[in-house]
C-alpha positions as CSV (number, residue, x, y, z in Angstrom):
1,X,65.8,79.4,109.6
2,X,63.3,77.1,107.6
3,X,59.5,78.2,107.9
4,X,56.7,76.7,109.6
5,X,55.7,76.3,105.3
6,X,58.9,75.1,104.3
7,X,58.9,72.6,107.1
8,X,55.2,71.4,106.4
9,X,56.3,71.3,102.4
10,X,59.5,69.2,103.5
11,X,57.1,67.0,105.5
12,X,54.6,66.4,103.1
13,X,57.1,65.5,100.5
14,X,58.9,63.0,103.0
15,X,55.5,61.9,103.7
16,X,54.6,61.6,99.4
17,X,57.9,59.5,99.3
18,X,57.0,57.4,102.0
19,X,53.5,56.3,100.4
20,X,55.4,55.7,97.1
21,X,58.3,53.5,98.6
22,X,55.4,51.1,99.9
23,X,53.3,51.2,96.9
24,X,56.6,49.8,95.0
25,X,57.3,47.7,98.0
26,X,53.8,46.0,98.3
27,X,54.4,45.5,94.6
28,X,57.4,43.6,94.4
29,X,57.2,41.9,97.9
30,X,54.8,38.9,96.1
31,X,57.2,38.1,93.4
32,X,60.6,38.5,95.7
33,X,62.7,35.3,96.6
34,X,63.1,34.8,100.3
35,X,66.4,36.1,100.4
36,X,65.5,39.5,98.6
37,X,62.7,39.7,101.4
38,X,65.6,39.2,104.1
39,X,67.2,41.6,102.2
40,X,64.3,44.3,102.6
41,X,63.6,43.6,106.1
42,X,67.2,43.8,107.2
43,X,67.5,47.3,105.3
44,X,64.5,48.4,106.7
45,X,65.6,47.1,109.8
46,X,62.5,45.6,110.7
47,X,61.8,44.0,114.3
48,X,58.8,41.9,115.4
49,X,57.9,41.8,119.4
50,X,55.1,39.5,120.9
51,X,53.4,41.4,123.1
52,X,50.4,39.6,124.2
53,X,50.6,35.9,123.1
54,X,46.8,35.5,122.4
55,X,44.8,32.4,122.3
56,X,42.6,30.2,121.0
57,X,39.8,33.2,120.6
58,X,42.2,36.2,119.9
59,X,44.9,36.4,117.6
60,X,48.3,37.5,119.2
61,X,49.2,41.1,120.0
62,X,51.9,42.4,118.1
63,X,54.5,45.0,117.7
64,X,56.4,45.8,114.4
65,X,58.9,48.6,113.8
66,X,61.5,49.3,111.6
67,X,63.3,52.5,110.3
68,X,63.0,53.8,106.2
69,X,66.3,55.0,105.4
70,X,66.1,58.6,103.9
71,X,67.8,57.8,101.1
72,X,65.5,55.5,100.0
73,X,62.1,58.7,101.1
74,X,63.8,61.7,99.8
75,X,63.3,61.0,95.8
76,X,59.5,61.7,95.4
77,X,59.9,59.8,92.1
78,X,61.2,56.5,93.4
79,X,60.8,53.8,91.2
80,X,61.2,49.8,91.2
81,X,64.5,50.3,90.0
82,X,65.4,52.3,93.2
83,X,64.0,50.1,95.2
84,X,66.0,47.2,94.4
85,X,69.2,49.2,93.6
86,X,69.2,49.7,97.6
87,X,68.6,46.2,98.6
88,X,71.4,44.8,96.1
C-alpha cells in the first residue's frame, strides 16, 4: 500500500511533468504547421464549448478541456524530441 508520501511524491512528479510538457508545448506551438497543431490537439484530445456567447462589451465565455496522455507526463525529463515523437 503506497504512502500518503509516496503518493504526494508521485503527484508532484506527475505535476513537474505536466509543467514541462507545456513549457515544450508553448515552445513549439508558434513554429508548428497547421496540421501538426491538429495533430496536438487531437492527441490531447482537446474540446472547445461556448458557454455564454458574449457580446459586444464582453468577450465570450468559454470552456476548454482535453486529456494529457500519461505517457507523454510520466518522463520528468521530456524533451522536444518527445514531444513530437508522440504527435508523429
Amino acid at each position: 500500500m503506497q504512502t500518503w508520501s509516496d503518493r504526494n511524491e508521485a503527484e508532484s512528479e506527475r505535476m513537474a511533468g505536466l509543467a514541462k510538457l507545456a513549457e515544450v508545448a508553448h515552445r513549439r506551438l508558434d513554429a508548428m504547421q497547421p496540421a501538426e497543431r491538429r495533430a496536438v490537439l487531437d492527441l490531447l484530445d482537446v474540446k472547445v464549448g461556448v458557454l455564454d456567447a458574449g457580446d459586444r462589451r464582453r468577450p465570450p465565455h468559454i470552456r476548454i478541456e482535453g486529456q494529457v496522455p500519461e505517457s507523454l507526463v510520466l518522463d520528468g525529463n521530456l524533451s522536444s524530441e518527445d514531444l513530437r515523437n508522440a504527435i508523429c
